[in-house]
C-alpha positions in Angstrom: -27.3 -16.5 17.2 -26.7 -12.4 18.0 -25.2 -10.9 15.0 -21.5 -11.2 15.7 -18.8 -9.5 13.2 -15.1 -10.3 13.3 -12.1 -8.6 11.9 -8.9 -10.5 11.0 -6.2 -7.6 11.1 -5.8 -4.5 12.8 -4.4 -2.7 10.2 -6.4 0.1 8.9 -9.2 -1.9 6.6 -9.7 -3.8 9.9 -10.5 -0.8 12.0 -12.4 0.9 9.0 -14.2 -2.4 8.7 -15.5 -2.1 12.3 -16.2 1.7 11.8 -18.4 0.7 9.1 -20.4 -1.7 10.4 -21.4 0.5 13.2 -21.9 3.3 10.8 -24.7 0.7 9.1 -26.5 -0.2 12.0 -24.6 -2.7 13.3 -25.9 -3.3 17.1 -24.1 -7.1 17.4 -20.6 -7.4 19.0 -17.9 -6.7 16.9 -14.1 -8.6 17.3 -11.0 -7.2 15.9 -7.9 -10.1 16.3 -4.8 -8.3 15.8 -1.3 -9.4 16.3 0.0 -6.4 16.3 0.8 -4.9 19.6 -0.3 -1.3 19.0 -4.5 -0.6 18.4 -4.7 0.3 14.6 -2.7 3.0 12.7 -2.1 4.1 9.4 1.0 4.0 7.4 1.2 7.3 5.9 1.9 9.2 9.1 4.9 6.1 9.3 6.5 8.6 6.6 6.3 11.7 9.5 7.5 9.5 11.8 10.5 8.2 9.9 11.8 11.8 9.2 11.3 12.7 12.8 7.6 15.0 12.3 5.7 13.2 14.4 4.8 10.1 16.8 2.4 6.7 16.8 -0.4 8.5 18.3 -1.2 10.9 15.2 -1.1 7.4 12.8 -3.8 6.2 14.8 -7.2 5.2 12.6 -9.1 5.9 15.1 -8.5 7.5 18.7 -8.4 4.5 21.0 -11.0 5.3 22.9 -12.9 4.3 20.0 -13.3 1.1 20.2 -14.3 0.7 23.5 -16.8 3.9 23.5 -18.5 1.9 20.0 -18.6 -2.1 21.8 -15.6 -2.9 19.6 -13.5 -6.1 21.5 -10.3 -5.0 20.2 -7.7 -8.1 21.0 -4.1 -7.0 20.5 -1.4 -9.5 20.2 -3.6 -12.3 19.5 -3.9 -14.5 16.3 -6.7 -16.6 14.5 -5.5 -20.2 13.7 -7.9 -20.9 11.6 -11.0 -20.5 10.2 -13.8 -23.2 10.2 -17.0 -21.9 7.5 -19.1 -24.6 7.9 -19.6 -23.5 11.5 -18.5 -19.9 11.0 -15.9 -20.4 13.8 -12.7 -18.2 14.2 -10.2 -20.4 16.2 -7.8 -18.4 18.3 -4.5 -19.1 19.9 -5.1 -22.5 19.0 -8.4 -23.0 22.0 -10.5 -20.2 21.7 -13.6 -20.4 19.4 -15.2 -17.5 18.4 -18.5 -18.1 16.6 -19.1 -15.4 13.8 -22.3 -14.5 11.3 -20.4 -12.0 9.2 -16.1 -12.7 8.8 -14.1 -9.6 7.3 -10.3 -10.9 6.4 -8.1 -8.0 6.6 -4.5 -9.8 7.0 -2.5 -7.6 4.9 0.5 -8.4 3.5 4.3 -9.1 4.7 7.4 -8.0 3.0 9.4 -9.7 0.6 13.1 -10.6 1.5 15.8 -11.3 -0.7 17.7 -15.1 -0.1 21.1 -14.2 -0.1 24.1 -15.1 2.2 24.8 -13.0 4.8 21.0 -11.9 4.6 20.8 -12.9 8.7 23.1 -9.7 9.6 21.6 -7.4 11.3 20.3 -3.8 10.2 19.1 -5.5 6.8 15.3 -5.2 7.0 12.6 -3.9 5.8 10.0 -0.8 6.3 6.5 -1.9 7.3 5.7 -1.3 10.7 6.1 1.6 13.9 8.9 -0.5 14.8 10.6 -0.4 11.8 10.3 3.6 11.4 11.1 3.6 14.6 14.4 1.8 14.4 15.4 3.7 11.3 14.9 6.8 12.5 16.7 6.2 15.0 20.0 5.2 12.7 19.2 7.8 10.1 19.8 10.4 12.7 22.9 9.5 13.1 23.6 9.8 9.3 24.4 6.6 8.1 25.3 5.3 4.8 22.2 4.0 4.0 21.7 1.2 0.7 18.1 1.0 -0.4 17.0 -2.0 -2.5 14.1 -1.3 -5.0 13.0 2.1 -6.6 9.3 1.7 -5.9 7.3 3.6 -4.0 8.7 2.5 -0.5 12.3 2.7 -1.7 12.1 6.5 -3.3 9.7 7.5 -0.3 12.3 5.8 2.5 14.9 7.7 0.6 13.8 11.2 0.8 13.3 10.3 4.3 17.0 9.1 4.8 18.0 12.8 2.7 16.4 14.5 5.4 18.8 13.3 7.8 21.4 14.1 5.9 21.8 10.3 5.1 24.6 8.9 2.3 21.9 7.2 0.4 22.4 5.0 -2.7 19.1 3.1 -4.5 19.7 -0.2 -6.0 17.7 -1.5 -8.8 17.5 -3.5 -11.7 15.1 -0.6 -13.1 16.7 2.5 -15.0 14.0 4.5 -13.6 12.2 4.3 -10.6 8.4 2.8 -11.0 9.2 2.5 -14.5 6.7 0.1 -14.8 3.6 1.8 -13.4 4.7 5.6 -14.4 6.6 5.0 -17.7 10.2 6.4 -19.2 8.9 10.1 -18.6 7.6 9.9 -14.9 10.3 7.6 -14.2 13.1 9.5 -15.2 11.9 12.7 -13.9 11.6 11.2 -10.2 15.1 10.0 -10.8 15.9 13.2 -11.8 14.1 14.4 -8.3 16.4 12.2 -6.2 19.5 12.6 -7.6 19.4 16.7 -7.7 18.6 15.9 -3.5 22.0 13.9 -3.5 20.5 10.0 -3.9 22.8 7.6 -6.2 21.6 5.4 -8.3 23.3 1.9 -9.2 21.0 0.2 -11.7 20.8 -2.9 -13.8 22.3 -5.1 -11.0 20.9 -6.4 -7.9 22.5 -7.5 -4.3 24.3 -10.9 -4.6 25.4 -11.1 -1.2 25.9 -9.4 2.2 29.0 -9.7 4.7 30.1 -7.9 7.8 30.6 -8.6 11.3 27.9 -8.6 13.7 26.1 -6.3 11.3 26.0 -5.5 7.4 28.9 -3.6 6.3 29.3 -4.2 2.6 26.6 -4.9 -0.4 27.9 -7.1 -3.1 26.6 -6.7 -6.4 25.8 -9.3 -9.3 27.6 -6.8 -11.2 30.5 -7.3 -8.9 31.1 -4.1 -7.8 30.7 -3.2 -3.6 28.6 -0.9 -1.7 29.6 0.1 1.5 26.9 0.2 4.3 25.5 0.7 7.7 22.2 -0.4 7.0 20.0 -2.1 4.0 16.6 -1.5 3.8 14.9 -4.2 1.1 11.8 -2.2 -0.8 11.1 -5.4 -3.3 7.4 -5.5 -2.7 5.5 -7.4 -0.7 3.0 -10.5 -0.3 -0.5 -10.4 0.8 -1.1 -13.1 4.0 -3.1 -15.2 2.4 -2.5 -18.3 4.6 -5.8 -17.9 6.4 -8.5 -17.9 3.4 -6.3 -20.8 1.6 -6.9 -23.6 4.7 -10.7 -21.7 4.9 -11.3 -23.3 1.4 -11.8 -19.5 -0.2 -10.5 -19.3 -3.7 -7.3 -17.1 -4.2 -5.2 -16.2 -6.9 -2.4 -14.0 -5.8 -4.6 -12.8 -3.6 -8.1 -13.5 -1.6 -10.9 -13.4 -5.0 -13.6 -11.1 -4.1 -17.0 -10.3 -6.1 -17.7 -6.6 -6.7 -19.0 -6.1 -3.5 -16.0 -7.9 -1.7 -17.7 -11.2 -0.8 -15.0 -14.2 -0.9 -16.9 -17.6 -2.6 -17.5 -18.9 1.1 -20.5 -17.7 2.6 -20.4 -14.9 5.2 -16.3 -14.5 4.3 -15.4 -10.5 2.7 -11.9 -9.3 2.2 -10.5 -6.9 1.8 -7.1 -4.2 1.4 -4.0 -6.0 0.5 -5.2 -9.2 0.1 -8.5 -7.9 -1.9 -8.8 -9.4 -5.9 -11.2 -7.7 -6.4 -13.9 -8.1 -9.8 -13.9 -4.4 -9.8 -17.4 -3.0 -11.8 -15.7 -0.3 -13.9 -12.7 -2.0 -15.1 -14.5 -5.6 -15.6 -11.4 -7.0 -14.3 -9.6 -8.0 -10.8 -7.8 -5.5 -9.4 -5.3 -5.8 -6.1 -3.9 -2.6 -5.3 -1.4 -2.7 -1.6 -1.9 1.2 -1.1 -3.4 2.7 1.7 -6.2 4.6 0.3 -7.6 1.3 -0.9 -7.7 -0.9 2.2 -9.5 2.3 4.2 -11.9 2.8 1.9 -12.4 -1.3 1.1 -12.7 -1.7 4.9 -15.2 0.7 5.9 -17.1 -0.4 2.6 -17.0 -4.2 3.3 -18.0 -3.5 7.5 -21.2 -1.5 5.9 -21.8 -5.0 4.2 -21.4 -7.4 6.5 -23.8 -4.9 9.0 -26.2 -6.0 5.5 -25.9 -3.3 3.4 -23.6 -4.7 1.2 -23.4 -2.7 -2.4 -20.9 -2.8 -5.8 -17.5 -1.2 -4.5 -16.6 1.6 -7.5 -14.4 3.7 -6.4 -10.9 4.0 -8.1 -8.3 3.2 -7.0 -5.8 6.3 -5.7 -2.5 6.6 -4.0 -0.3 9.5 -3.4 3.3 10.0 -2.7 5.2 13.2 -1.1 8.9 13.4 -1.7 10.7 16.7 -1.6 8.8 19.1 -2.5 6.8 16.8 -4.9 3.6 15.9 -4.0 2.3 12.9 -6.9 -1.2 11.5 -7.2 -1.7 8.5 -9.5 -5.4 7.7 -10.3 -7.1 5.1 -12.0 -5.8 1.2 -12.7 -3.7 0.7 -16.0 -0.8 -1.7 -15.9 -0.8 -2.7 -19.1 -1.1 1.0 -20.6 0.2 1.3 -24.5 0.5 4.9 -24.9 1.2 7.8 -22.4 0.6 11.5 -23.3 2.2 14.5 -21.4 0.4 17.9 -20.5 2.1 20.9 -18.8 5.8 21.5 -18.0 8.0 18.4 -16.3 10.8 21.3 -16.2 8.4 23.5 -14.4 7.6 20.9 -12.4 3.9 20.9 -12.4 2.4 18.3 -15.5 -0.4 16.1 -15.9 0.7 12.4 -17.5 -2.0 10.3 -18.9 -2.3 6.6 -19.6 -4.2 5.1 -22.6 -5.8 1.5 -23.0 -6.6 1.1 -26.7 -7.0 4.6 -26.4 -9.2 5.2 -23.4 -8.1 6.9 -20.4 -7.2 4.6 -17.8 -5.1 6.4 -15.6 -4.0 9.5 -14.7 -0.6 10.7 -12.5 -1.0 14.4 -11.1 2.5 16.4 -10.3 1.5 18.9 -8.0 -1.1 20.0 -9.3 -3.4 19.6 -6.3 -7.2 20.4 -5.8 -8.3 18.1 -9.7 -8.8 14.7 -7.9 -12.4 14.8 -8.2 -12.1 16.0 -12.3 -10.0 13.6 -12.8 -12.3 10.5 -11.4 -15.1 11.8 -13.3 -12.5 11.9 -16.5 -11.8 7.9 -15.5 -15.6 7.2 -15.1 -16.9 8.5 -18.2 -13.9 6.2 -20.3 -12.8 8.9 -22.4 -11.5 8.3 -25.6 -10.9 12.0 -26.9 -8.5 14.0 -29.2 -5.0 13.8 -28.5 -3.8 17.5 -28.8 -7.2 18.3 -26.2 -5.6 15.6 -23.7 -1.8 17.5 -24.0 -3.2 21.3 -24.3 -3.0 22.7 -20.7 -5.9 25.5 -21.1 -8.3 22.9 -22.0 -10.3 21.8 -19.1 -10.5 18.0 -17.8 -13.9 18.7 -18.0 -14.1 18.8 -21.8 -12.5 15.4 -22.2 -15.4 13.4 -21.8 
């Protein structure tokens, strides 16, 4: 049988996936099954397209001539059914079989929604795709009142967005302080701190209990019982990874698709990878299931260079980045269950280092403009420091010296 690779997903771990099997070698045909309807793209150019910087074709992966100038049978608005292992089949809009050697699952994941009444009205939804942006660019130009629920990442980012426009934007969360679970108090507060001195409210410690209006949403009722007036609702509560697929396969998930350190699945010839990635990661000696971008690109490319057979442990840490403002943040590293945080530089000067211990071991490390360290800081991660408080807060001592 010629060596044949399929990708599930055409996000960008699917399109990274074919770009690294052909980067290893590969000579086989290679399938990307997407059901999108546009050829891959990447979501933080979504951001630039929200606030009105820029179009689809500069979140592209790759530039669609790609795909057919590398033998890449890219299949747009198509879906797999399901997956047979024991005789590696991908089944396709229910009657096509393709026949595989090497299976990359790339599915992503899917928004979470809140159940309430009135939750059918329309301009409630949700940011995930080029339509989405497209459509709320289109209402944030017109400066709407704009209710965003959830102060993670996607809520503060679609925010500063909304701002732009000169949106009336209010944040609802049960959270004091936005991320306050992966940043801590300080972070937190300071990005609060951020949004509210570029005109966001904030209504925390209560959550949406119901939605009414006419055709569309009009007014946000609280469990607190107070009301929100609106003209849209966007729901940043997180998301699910599409794990549908690998569970009728017979792979073993867990809040996600269980991958070895080299992103295998436990059937044979099955990786994931991106959202949907548990992955045993080598460093950590743990699982570890990040969503963000710079994850599922560099997961992708590494799993394709796998399945082309040069399959090797996946290390790298895990990074994501955020631009709000004139902020620019870079968390690095995996701690969520960190027990002690320590502060270097000036959060009034707006330029600080915040660090996150593990039994005191560096296991993380947010960056607040302060670009051009990344590098220092991995090598800081890798070598598991341990070191003297005062050297981790004292600004004129180099990363280099903490390890």
């Amino acid at each position: 049988m010629e060596q044949h690779i399929i990708v599930i997903g055409g996000g960008v771990a699917g399109a990274r996936a074919a770009e690294g099997a052909r980067d290893a070698g590969h000579e086989g045909p290679i399938t990307i099954v997407s059901s999108a309807q546009v050829a891959p793209y990447d979501r933080p150019p979504l951001k630039d397209l929200l606030s009105g910087t820029s179009e689809i074709d500069d979140a592209h992966v790759l530039d669609e001539t790609w795909f057919d100038e590398h033998g890449v049978d890219l299949r747009l608005e198509t879906r797999v059914n399901l997956i047979d292992p024991e005789r590696q089949l991908a089944i396709v809009d229910d009657t096509d079989q393709l026949a595989y050697t090497e299976l990359i699952l790339a599915t992503g994941s899917y928004p979470k929604r809140l159940d309430l009444d009135g939750a059918h009205l329309s301009l409630i939804g949700s940011l995930r795709t080029v339509q989405d942006a497209r459509v709320a660019r289109e209402l944030f130009e017109k400066q709407r009142r704009v209710v965003i629920v959830g102060s993670g990442w996607n809520g503060t980012e679609v925010a500063a967005a909304a701002r732009g426009h000169g949106c009336d934007v209010t944040i609802v969360s049960r959270s004091e302080t936005p991320l306050q679970r992966t940043l801590g108090e300080r972070l937190g507060a300071y990005l609060r701190e951020l949004h509210e001195a570029n005109g966001v409210a904030f209504v925390t410690g209560t959550t949406p209990a119901e939605y009414t209006g006419d055709d569309q949403v009009r007014q946000v009722h609280l469990d607190d019982g107070s009301v929100l007036d609106a003209d849209m609702v966007i729901e940043a509560v997180g998301a699910r990874p599409r794990i549908g697929l690998a569970e009728t396969a017979g792979v073993e998930v867990d809040e996600g698709v269980l991958v070895d350190e080299s992103l295998r699945a436990s059937r044979a010839h099955i990786w994931a990878v991106g959202d949907i990635a548990s992955h045993l990661h080598p460093l950590y000696r743990s699982r570890v299931r990040s969503v963000h971008w710079s994850v599922a690109r560099n997961q992708g490319f590494h799993a394709g260079r796998g399945a082309a057979g040069l399959a090797a442990p996946y290390d790298r840490l895990p990074m994501f980045f955020t631009d709000q403002y004139d902020m620019g943040l870079e968390y690095r590293g995996h701690a969520p269950d960190f027990d002690e945080v320590i502060l270097r530089g000036s959060v009034e000067g707006g330029e600080f280092l915040v660090f996150y211990l593990v039994k005191g071991v560096i296991r993380a490390v947010a960056s607040v403009n302060t670009p051009g360290i990344g590098d220092d800081i991995d090598s800081l991660l890798r070598a598991e420091a341990g070191p003297d408080r005062r050297a981790i807060a004292d600004w004129e001592t180099p990363l280099s010296e903490l390890h």
